[in-house]
N, C-alpha and C positions, 0 to 999 in steps of 0.2 A: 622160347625167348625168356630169359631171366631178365627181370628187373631187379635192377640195385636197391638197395634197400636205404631208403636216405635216413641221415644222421639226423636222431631226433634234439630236437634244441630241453637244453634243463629250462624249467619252469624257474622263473624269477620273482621275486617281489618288488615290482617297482620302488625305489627309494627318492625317485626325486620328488614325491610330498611327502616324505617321512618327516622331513623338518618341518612342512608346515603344519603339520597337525602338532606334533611334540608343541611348536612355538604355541599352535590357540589352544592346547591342552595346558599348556601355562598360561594365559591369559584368562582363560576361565577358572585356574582356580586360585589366581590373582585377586582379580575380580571377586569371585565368592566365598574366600576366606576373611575373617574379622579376625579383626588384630586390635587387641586391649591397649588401651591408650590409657599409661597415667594420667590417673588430674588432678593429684596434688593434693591440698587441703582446702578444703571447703571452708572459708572463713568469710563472715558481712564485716568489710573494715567500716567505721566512721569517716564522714567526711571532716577533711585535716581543717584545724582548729584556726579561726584569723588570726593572724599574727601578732596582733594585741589582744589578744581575748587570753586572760588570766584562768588559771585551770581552774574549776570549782571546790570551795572547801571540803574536805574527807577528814572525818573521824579517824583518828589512831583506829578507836574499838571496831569502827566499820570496816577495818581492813585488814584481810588475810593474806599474808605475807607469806608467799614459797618460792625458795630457792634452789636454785639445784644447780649444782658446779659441775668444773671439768670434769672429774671423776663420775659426777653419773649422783652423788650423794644428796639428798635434797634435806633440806630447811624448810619448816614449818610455825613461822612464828618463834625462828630463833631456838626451835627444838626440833635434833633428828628424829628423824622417821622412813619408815619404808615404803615404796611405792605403792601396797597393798591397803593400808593404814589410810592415804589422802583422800580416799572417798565419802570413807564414810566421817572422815574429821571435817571437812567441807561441807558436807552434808550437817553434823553437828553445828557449825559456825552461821550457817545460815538462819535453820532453823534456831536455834537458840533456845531450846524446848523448856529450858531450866532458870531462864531468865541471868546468866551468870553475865556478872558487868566485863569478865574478857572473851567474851561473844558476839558478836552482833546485836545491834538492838532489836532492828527488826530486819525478816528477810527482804526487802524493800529497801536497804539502807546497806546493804552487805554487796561488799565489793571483795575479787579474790584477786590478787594481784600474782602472777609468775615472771618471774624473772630468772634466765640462764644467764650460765657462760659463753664467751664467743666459742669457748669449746666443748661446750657441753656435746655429747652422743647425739646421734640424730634420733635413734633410738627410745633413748631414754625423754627426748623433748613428746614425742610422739602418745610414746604411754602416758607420761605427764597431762596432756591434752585431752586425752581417752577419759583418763581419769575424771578430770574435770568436767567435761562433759554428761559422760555418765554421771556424776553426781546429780546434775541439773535433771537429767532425763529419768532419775530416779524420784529425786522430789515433785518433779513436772506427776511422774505416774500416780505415787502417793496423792497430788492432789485432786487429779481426775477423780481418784477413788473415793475419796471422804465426802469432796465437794458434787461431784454427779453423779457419784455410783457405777463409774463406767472405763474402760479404759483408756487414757490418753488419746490413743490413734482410733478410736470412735468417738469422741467430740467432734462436735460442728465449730463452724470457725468463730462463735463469739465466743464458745466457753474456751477453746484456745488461749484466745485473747485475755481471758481474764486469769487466766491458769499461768498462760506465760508473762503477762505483764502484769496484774495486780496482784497476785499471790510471790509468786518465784521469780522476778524477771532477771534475766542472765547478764550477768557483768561481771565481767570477765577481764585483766589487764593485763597488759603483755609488756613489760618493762622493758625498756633498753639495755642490751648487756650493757658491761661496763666495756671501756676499750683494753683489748688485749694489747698483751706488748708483741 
């Protein structure tokens, strides 16, 4: 007697959960992937001034005037300069090491004022900001070091306080452009 020989079936891969794993294979690496989130600039504004409160008197001498225009070119007390240059002029303006009367009197009294264009570079407002800050975070350092022998970010929170408020305190002003046409 011969027996036929039956028709063997091809091996398959089931497909009908193929989608669902692909779909929780996307879900899980939804889920556990981070995605950098800009946050912009880091700025403490003041609380806005009553509307009768007159602004307080400032010295001509107590104030460091920088501009910087459309073009990107910046003003310093009514004298060009390069971006490279505002750090350590700021740094000079504050401290006032030389006692010179178009300086600051004291750094306590020293206010740095910037003022853009409505079309200034975003770019260039940016490093402007760097710059300034870094000057602060410069003298803030210097004074950790003379005054406690230690650096900045190893002070405790009084000597902070006295480093960043009585010695260096940051003030800083952000001028209104002017209106564009």
């Amino acid at each position: 007697m011969l027996l036929k020989k039956r028709a063997r079936e091809e091996a398959e891969i089931p497909s009908s959960s193929l989608a669902d794993i692909a779909f929780l294979l996307l879900i899980f690496f939804l889920v556990t992937t981070t995605i950098d989130v800009d946050t912009g600039i880091g700025l403490v504004l003041p609380p806005p001034p009553e509307p009768d409160q007159e602004p307080p008197p400032i010295k001509e001498r107590n104030l460091l005037k920088i501009l910087v225009n459309s073009q990107g070119l910046i003003l310093l007390d009514d004298q060009p300069v390069v971006i490279q240059e505002v750090k350590d002029k700021v740094k000079e303006f504050i401290k006032n090491p030389t006692n010179d009367p178009d300086l600051s009197e004291n750094p306590l009294k020293a206010i740095v004022s910037l003022k853009t264009d409505r079309q200034t570079p975003y770019k260039i407002y940016i490093d402007m900001l760097d710059e300034l800050v870094g000057a602060y975070d410069e003298l803030w350092e210097e004074a950790a070091q003379t005054r406690f022998g230690k650096t900045f970010e190893r002070l405790n929170d009084a000597e902070v306080i006295v480093v960043k408020k009585e010695m260096y305190p940051k003030k800083l002003s952000e001028a209104e452009p002017d209106k564009g046409n």
